[in-house]
PyMOL Python script that loads the backbone (N, CA, C, O; Angstrom):
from pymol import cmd

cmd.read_pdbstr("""\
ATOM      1  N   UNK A   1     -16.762  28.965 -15.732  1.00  0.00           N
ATOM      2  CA  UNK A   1     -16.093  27.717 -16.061  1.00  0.00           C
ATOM      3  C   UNK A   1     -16.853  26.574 -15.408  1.00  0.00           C
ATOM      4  O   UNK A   1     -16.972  26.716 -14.191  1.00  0.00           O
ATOM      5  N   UNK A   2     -17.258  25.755 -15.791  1.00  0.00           N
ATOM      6  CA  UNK A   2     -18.122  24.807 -15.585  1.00  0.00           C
ATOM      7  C   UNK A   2     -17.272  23.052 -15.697  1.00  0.00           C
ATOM      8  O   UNK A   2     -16.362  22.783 -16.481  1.00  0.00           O
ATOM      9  N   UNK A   3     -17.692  22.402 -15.013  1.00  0.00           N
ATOM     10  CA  UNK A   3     -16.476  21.336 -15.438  1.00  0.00           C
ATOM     11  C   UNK A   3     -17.933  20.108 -15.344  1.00  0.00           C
ATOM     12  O   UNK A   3     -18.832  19.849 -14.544  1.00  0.00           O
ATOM     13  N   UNK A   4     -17.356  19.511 -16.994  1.00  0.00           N
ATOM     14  CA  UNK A   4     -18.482  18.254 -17.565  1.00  0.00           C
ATOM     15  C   UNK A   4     -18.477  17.169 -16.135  1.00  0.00           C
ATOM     16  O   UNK A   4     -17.827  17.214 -15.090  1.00  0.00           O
ATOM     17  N   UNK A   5     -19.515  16.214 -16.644  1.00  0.00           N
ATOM     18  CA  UNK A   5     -19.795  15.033 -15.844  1.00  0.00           C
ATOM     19  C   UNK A   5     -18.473  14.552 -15.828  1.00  0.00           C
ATOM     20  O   UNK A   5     -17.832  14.576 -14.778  1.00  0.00           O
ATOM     21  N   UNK A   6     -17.819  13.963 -17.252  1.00  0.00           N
ATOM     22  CA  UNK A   6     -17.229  13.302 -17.409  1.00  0.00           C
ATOM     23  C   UNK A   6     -15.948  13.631 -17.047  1.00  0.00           C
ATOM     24  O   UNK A   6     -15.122  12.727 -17.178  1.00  0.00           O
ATOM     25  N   UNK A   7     -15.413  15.105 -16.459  1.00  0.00           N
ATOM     26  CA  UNK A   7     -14.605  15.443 -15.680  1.00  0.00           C
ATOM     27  C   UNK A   7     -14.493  15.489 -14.650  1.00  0.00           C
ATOM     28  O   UNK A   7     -13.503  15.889 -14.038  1.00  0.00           O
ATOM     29  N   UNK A   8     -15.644  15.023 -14.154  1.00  0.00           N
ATOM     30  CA  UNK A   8     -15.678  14.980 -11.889  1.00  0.00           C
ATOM     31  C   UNK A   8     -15.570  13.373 -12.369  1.00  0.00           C
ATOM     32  O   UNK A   8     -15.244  12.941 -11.264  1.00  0.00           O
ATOM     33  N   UNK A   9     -15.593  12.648 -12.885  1.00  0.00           N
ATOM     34  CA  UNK A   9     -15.528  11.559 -12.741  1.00  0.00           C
ATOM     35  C   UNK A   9     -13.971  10.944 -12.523  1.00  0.00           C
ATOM     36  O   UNK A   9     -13.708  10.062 -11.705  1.00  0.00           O
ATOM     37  N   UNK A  10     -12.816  11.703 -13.582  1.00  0.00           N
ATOM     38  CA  UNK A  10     -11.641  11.667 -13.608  1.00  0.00           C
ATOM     39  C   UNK A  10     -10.751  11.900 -12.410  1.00  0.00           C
ATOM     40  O   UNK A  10      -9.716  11.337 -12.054  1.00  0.00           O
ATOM     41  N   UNK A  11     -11.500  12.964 -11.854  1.00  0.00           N
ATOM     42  CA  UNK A  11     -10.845  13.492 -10.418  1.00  0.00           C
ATOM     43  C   UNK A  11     -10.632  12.653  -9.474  1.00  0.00           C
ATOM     44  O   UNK A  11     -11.423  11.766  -9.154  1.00  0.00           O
ATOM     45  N   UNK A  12      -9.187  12.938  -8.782  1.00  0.00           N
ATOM     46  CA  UNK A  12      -8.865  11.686  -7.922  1.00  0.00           C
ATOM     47  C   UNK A  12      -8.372  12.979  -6.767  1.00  0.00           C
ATOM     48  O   UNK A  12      -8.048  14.105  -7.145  1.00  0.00           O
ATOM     49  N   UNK A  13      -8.392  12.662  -5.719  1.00  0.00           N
ATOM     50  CA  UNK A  13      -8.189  13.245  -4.647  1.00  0.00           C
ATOM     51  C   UNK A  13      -6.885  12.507  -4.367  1.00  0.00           C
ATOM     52  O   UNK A  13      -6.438  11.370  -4.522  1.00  0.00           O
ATOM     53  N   UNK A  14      -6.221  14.434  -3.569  1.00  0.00           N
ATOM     54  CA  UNK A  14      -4.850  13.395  -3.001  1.00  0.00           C
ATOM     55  C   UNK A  14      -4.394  12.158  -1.540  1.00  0.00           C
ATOM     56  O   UNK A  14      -3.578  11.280  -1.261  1.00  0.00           O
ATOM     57  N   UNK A  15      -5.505  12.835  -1.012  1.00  0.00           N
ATOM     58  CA  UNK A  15      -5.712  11.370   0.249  1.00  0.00           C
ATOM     59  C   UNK A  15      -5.829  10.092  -0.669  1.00  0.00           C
ATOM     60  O   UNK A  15      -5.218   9.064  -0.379  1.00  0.00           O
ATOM     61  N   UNK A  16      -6.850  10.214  -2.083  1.00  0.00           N
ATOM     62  CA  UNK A  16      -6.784   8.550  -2.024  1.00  0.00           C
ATOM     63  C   UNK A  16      -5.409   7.993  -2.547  1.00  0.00           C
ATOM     64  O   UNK A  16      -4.965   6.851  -2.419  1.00  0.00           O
ATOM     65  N   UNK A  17      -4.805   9.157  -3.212  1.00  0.00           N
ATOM     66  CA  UNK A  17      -3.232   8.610  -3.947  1.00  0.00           C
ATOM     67  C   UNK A  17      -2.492   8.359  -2.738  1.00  0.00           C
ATOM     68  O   UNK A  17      -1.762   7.404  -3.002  1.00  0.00           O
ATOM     69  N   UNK A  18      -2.317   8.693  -1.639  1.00  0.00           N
ATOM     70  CA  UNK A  18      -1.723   8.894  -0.361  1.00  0.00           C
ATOM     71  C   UNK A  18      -2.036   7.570   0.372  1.00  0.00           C
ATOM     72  O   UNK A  18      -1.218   7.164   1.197  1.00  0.00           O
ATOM     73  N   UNK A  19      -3.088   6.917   0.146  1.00  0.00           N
ATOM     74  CA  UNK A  19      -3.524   6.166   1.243  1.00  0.00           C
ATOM     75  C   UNK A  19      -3.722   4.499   0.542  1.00  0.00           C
ATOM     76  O   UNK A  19      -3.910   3.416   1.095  1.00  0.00           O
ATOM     77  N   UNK A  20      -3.553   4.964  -1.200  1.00  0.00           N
ATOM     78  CA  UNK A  20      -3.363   3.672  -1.698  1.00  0.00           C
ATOM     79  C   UNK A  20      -1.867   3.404  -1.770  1.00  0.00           C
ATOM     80  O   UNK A  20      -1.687   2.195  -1.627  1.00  0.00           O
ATOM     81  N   UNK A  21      -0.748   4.051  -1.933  1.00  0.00           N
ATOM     82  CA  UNK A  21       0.847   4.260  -1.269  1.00  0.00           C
ATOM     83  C   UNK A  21       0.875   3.798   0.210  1.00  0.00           C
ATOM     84  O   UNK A  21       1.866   3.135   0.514  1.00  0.00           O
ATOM     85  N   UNK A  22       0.096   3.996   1.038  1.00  0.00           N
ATOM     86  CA  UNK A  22       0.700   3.385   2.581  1.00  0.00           C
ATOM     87  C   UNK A  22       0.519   2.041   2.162  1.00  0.00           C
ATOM     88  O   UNK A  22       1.338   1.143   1.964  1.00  0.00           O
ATOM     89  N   UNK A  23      -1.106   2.096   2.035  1.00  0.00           N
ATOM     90  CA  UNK A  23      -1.571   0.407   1.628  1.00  0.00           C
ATOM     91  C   UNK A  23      -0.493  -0.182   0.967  1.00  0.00           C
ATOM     92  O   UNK A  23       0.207  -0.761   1.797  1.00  0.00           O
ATOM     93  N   UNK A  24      -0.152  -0.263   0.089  1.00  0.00           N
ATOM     94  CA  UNK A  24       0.753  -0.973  -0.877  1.00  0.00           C
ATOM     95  C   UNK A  24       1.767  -1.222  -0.260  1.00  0.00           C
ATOM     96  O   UNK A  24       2.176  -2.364  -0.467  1.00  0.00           O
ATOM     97  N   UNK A  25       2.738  -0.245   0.865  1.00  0.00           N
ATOM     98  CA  UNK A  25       3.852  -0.156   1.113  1.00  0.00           C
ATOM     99  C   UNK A  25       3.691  -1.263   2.217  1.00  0.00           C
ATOM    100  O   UNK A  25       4.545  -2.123   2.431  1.00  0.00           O
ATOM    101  N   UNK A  26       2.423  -1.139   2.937  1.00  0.00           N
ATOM    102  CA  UNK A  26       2.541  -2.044   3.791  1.00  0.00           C
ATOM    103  C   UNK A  26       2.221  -3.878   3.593  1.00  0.00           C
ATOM    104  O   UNK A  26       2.680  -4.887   4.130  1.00  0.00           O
ATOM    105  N   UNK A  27       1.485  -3.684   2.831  1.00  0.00           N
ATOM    106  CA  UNK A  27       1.217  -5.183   2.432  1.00  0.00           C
ATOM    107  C   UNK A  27       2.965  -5.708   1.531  1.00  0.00           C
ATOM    108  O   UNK A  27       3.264  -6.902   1.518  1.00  0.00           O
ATOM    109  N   UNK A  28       3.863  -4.705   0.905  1.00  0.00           N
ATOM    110  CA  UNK A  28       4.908  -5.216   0.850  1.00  0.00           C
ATOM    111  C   UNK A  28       5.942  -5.528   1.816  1.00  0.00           C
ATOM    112  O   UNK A  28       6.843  -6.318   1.534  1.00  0.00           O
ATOM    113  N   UNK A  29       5.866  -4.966   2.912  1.00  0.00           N
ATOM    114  CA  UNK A  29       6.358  -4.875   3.789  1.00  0.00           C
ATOM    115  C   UNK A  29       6.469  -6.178   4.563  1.00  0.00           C
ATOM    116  O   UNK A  29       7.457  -6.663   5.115  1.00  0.00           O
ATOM    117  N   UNK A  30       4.914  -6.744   4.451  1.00  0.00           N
ATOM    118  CA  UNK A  30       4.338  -7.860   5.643  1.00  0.00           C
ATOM    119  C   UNK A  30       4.991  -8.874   4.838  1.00  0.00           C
ATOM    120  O   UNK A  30       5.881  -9.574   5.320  1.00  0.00           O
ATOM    121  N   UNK A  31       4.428  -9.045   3.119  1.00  0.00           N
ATOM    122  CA  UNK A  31       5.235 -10.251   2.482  1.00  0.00           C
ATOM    123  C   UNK A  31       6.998 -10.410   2.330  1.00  0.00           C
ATOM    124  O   UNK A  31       7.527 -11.516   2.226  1.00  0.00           O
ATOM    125  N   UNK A  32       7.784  -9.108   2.337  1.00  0.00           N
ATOM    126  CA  UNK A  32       9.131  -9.308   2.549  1.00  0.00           C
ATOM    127  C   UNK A  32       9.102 -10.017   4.027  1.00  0.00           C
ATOM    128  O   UNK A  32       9.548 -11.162   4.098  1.00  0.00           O
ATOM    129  N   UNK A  33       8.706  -9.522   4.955  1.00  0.00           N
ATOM    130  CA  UNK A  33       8.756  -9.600   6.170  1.00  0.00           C
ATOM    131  C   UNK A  33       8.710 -11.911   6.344  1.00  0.00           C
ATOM    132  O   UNK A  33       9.582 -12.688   6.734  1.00  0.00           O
ATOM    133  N   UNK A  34       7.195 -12.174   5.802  1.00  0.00           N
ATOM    134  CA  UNK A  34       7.114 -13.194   5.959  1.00  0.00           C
ATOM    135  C   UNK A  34       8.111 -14.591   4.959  1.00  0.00           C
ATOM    136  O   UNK A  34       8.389 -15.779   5.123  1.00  0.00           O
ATOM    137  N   UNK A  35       8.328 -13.633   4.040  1.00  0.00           N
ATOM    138  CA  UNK A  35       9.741 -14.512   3.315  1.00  0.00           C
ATOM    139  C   UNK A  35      11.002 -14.166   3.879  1.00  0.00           C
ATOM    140  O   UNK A  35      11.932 -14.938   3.645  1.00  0.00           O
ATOM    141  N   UNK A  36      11.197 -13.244   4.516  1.00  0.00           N
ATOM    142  CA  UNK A  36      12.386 -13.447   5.332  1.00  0.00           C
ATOM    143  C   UNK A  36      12.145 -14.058   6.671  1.00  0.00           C
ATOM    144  O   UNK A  36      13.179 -14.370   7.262  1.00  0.00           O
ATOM    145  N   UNK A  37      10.861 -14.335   7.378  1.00  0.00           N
ATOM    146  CA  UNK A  37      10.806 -15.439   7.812  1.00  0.00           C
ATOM    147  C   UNK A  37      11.328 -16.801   7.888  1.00  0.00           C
ATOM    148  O   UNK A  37      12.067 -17.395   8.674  1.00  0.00           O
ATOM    149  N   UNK A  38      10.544 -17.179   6.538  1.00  0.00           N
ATOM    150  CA  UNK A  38      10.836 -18.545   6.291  1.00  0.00           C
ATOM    151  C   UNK A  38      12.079 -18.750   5.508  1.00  0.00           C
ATOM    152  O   UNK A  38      12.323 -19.866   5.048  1.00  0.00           O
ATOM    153  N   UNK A  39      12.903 -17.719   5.321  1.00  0.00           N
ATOM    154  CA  UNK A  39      14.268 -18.229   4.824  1.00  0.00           C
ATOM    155  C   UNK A  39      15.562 -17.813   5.742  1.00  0.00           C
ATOM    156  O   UNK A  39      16.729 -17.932   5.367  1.00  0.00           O
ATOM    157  N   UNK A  40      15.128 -17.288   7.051  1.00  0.00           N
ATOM    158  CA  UNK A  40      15.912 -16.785   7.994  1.00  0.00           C
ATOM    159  C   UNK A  40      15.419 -17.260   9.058  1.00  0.00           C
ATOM    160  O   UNK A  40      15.678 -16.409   9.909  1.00  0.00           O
ATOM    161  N   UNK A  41      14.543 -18.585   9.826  1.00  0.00           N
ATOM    162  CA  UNK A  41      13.973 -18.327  10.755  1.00  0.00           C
ATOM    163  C   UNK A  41      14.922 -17.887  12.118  1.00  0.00           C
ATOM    164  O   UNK A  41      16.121 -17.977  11.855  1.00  0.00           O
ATOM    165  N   UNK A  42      14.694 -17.524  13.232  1.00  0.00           N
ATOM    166  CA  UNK A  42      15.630 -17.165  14.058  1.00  0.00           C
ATOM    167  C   UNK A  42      14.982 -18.378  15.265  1.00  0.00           C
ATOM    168  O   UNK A  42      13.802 -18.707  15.387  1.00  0.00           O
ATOM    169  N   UNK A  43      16.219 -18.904  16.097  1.00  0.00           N
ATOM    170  CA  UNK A  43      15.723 -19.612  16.786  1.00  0.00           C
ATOM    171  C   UNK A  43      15.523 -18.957  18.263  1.00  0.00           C
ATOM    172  O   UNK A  43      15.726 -17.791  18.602  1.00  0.00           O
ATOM    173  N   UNK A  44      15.066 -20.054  19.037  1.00  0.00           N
ATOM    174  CA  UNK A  44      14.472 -19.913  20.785  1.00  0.00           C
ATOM    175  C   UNK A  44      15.474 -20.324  21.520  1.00  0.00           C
ATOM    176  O   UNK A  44      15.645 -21.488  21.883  1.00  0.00           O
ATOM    177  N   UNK A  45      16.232 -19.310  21.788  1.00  0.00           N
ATOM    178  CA  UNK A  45      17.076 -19.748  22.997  1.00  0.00           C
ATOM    179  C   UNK A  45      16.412 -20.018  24.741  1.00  0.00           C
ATOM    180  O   UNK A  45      16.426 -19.167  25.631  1.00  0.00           O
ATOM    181  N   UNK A  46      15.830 -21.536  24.861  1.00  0.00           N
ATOM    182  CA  UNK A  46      15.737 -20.849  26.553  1.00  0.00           C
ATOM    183  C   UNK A  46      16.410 -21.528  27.057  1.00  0.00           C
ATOM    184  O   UNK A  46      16.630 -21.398  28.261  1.00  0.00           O
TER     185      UNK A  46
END
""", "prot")
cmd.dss("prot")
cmd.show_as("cartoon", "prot")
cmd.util.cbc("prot")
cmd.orient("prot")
């Protein structure tokens, strides 16, 4: 069984599905984060 060019090309490994999911999760994370910032700021009590 031999597998074409044009089938190693298709191949995706599961680290990169894994590691484009953190990525994503985290860059959503930072922008919820920074709009609940600016629509919640919390103040400085000293």
């Amino acid at each position: 069984m031999e597998i074409r060019e044009n089938e190693l090309c298709t191949i995706t490994g599961g680290a990169i599905k894994i590691a484009g999911w953190l990525i994503g999760g985290g860059i959503f994370t930072l922008v919820v984060g920074i709009i609940d910032g600016f629509l919640r700021p919390l103040t400085c009590h000293k």
